[in-house]
N, C-alpha and C positions, 0 to 999 in steps of 0.2 A: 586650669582655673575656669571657676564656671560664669559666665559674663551675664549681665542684666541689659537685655536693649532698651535703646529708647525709641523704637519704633512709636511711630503715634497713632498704629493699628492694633499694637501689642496691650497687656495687659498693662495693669497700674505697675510701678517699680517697685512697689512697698508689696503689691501682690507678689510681683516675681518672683523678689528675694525670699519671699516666706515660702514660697514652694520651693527653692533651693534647699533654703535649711533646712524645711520638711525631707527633702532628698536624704539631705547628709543624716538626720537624725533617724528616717527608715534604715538606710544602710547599716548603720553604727559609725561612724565618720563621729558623731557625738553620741557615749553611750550614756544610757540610763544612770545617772546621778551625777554626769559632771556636768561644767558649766561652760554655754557658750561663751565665745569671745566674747570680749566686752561693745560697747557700742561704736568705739572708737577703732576698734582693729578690724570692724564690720564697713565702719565709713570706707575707711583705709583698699580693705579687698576687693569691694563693688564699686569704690569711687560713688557711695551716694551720702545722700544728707542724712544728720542724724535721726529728722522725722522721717526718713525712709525706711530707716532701723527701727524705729520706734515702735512705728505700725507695722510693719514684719513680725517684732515680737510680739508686737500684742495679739495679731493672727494666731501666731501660733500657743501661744496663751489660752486664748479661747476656744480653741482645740482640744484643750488639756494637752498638751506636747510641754510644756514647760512651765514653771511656774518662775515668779519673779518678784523679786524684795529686793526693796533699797539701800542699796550699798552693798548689797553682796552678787550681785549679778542674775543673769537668765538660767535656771538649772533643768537640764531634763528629766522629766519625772514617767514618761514613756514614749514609745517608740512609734506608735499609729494610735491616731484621731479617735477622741472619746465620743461616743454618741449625742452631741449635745452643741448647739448652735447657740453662741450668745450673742443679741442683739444691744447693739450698744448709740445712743443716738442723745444730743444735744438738742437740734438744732434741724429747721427744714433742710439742711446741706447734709445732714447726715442721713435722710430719707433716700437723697437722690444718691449718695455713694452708696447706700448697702443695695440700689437697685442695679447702679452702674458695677455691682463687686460679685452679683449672683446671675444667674441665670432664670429666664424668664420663657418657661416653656408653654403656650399658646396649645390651650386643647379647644376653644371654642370661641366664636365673635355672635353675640344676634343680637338684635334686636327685641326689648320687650319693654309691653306697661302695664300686664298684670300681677308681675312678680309680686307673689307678696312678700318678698323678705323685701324689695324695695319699696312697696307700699307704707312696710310698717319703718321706714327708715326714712319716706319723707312725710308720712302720718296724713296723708290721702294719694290716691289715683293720680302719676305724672299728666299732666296735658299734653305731653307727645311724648316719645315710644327713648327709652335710653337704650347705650348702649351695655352687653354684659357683655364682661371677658372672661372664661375659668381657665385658670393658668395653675402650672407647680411651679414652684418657684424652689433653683436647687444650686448647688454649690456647682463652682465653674469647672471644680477639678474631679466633678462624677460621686462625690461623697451622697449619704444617703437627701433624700428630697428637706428642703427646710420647711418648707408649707405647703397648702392646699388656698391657692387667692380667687377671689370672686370679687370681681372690680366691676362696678357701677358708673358708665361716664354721661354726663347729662346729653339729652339727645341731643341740645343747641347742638353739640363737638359732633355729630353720629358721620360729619364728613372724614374723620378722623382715623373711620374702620379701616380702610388698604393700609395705613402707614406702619397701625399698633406690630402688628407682625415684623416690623423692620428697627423697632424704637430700642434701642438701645438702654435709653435711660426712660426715669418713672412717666407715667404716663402724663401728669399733672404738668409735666415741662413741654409736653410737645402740644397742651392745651395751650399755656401760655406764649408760644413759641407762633402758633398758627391762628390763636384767634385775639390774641393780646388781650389778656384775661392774667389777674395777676394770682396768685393763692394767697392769702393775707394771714390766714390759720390755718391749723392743722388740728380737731382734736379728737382724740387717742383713749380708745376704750378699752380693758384688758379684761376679758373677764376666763375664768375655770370650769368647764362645762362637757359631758361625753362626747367626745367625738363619733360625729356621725359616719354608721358603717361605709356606707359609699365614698364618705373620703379617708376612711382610713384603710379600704384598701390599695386607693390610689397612694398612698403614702407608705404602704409597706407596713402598717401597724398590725400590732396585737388585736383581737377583740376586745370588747370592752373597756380600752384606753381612755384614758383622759385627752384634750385638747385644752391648751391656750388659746383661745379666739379674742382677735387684736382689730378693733376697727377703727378704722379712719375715716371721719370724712374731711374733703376739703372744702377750705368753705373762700369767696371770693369778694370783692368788694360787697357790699348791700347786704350780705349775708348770705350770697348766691352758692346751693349747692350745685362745686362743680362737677366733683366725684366722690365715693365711697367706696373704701376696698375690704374687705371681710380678709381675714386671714385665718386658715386652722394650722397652730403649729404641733408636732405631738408633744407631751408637756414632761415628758422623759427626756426629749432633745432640745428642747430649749429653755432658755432662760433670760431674760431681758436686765440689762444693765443702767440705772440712772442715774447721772451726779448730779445733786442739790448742793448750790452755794447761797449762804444766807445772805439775803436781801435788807435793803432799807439800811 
């Protein structure tokens, strides 16, 4: 039996398990068109909760490993992960899990304040120097890279640079965490646009790919920009997922 720790150094259990059944379903353990255990004889085996299952399968869902309809269970529909990253977010909690569920790999920290992609993002000249991070940002378990990030942190934070390299979770929490600075919005740009050669060959791409470029700023009480992160995803591998419930 293959067991899930609850080390509190370890990964998420919800990640675990999905890498488990990713195991079983590489192997053939579960082959191509039947149906995994139900959610219940899953509780049952790893002794976890049914949101543990839940998001296990929805992992592996978003993989394309399995597809899944109600009332008839989780079906395998292939054997290894489709090229394709779905981002799926509610809520500022959901920002800080997909940073806490991927990896965050640091190619550069400096300092600047004539950048003009950040000039035309706070629309004049900062009056002191921010800091830039350019990171990939890639799946924990080695799958191909999910993005190309370029994050913006206001210099106030620029005491922040030794730590960014050791942060675990999104950056915007270790602001709030060390200068008691709260993030109050998030808002969220998506636009369709060539990806630029230089980062696509840091990402592995084709020439002349398209990218999804996603940016965020945070913004903090008074309307204080705290940070802004540029994201290039290739637009072959991802896809962003959002649920609207009607209001009023």
């Amino acid at each position: 039996m293959l067991n899930v720790t609850t080390d509190s150094d370890a990964l998420p259990r919800y990640h675990q398990l999905s890498n488990v059944l990713r195991q079983r379903i590489e192997a053939g353990v579960y082959e191509v068109g039947a149906l995994l255990p139900t959610e219940s004889e899953l509780c049952g085996e790893f002794n976890v909760s049914r949101y543990t299952v839940r998001e296990a399968l929805r992992r592996l869902t978003d993989s394309g490993l399995l597809q899944r309809r109600q009332g008839s269970g989780s079906q395998v529909i292939a054997r290894e992960p489709q090229a394709a990253f779905v981002q799926s977010m509610r809520s500022l909690s959901g920002l800080f899990q997909y940073a806490t569920d991927t990896r965050f790999d640091i190619r550069s920290i400096e300092k600047v304040k004539n950048d003009s992609e950040l000039v035309g993002f706070l629309g004049g000249q900062p009056r002191r120097r921010w800091l830039r991070v350019e990171a990939v940002r890639n799946e924990p378990d080695g799958h191909a890279p999910i993005s190309f990030t370029r994050v913006f942190i206001n210099g106030q934070f620029a005491g922040l640079a030794p730590k960014l390299a050791e942060q675990d979770g999104p950056f915007y929490s270790l602001i709030e965490s060390e200068y008691g600075e709260v993030v109050t919005t998030v808002w969220q740009d998506i636009t369709a646009e060539p990806m630029p050669s230089a980062i696509g060959e840091i990402l592995g791409c084709e020439p002349d790919v398209w990218a999804v470029r996603v940016v965020r700023r945070y913004i903090g009480e008074n309307d204080k920009q705290l940070q802004i992160s540029i994201n290039y995803h290739p637009a072959d591998r991802f896809s962003y997922s959002m649920q609207l419930r009607r209001g009023g």
